[in-house]
LUMTOR-370555 format. One record per residue (C-alpha): y, z, x; chain. Coordinates in nm, 3 decimals. Each point is the difference from the previous one (the first is absolute). Layout:
<donus>
DONU        y        z        x  chaine
DONU        Y        Z        X       A
...
</donus>
This chain:
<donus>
DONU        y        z        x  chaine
DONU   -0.675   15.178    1.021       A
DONU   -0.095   -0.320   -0.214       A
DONU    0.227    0.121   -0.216       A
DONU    0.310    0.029    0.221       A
DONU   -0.075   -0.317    0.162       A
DONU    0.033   -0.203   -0.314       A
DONU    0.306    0.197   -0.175       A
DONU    0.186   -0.143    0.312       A
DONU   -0.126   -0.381   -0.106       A
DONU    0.127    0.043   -0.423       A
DONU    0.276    0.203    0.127       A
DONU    0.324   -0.206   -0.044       A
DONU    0.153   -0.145    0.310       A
DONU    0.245    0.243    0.193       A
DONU    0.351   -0.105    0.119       A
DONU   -0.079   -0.190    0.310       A
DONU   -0.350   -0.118   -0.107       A
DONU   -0.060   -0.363   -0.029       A
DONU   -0.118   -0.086   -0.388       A
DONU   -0.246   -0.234    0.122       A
DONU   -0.134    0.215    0.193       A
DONU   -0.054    0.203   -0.274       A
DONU   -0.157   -0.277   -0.239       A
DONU   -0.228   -0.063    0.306       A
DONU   -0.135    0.310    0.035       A
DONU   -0.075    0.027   -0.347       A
DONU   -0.164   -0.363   -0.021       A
DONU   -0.202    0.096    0.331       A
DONU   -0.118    0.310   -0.218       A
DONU   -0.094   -0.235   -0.309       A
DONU   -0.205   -0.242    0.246       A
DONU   -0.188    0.308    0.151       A
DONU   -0.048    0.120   -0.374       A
DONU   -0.156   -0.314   -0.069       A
DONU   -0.235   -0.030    0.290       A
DONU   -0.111    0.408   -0.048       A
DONU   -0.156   -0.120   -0.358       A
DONU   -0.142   -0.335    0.077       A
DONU   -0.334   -0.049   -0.090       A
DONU   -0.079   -0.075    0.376       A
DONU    0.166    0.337    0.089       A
DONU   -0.229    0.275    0.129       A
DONU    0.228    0.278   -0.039       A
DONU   -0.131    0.203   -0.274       A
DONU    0.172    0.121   -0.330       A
DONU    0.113    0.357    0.142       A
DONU    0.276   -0.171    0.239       A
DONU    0.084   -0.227   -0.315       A
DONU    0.048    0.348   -0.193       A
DONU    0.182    0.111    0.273       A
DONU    0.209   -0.224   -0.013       A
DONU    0.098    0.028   -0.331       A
DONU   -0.022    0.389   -0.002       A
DONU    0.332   -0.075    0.269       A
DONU    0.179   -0.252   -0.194       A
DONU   -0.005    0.118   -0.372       A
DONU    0.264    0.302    0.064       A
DONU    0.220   -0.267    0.126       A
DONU    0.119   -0.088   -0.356       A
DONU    0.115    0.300   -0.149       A
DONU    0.282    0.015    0.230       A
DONU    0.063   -0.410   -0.007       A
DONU    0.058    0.089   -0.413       A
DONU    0.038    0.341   -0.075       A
DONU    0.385    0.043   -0.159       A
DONU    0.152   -0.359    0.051       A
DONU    0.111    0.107    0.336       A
DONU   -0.296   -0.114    0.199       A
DONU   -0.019   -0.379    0.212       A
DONU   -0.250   -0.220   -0.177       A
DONU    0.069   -0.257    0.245       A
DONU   -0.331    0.051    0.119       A
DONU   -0.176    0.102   -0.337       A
DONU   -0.143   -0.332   -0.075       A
DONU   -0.191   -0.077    0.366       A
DONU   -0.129    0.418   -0.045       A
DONU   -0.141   -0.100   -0.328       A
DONU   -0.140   -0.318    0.127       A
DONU   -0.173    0.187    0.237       A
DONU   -0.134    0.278   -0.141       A
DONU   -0.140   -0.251   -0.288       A
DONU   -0.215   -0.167    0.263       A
DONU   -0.146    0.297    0.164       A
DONU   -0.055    0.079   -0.357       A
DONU   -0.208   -0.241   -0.092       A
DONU   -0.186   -0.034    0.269       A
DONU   -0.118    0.369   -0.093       A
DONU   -0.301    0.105   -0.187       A
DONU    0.234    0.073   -0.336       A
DONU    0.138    0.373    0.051       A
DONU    0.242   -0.147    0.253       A
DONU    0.147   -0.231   -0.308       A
DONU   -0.014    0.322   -0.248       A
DONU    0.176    0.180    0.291       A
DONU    0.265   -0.263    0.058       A
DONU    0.073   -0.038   -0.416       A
DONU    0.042    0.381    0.011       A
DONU    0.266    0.022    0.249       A
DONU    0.153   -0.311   -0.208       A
DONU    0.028    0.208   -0.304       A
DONU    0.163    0.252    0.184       A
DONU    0.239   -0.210    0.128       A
DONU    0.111   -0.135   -0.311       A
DONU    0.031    0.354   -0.141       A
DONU    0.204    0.026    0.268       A
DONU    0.184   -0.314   -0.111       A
DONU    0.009    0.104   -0.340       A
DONU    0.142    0.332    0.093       A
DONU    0.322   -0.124    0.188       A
DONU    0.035   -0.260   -0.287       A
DONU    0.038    0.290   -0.235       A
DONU    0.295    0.197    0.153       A
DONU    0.331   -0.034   -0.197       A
DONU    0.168   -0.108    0.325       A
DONU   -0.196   -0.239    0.039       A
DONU    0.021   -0.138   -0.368       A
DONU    0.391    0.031   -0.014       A
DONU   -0.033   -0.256    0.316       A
</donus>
């Protein structure tokens, strides 16, 4: 359910949705992000994991063959940095993982003759 609720906050905005209400949502999601991992916080490192767990499949889609919307790459990579560091060090191994699969992914779309005729 985590899950769902935040595809709907990275997912592009829809014909008929405002942008800024969009950007909003997203920045509301950063300033939550911010407050989970504060050194004040008392919410513990499993809803920081879970966290993560949720947003991490988001990029594969955002990059996977050129077609996806990286509008909202860079805030989803802000994001998942700072739950990332606020973890005890397999959340950051965790997070570079995924990265490396992404830009496999990258990699892979780069290296289709279509794509290198363009």
């Amino acid at each position: 359910q985590l899950q769902s609720l935040l595809n709907k906050v990275f997912k592009p905005p829809q014909e008929g949705e405002e942008e800024n209400l969009v950007k909003q949502n997203r920045y509301q999601l950063q300033n939550l992000t911010i407050n989970i991992v504060k050194d004040t916080s008392h919410i513990g490192d499993a809803v920081t994991k879970a966290f993560l767990n949720a947003l991490i499949p988001m990029g594969a889609p955002m990059v996977k063959d050129g077609g996806g919307d990286l509008s909202g790459f860079p805030e989803l990579m802000r994001i998942m940095h700072t739950l990332a560091v606020s973890g005890n060090g397999t959340t950051h191994l965790q997070l570079f993982q995924a990265t490396t699969n992404w830009l496999q992914l990258c990699k892979n779309h780069l290296s289709e003759k279509e794509v290198q005729e363009q």
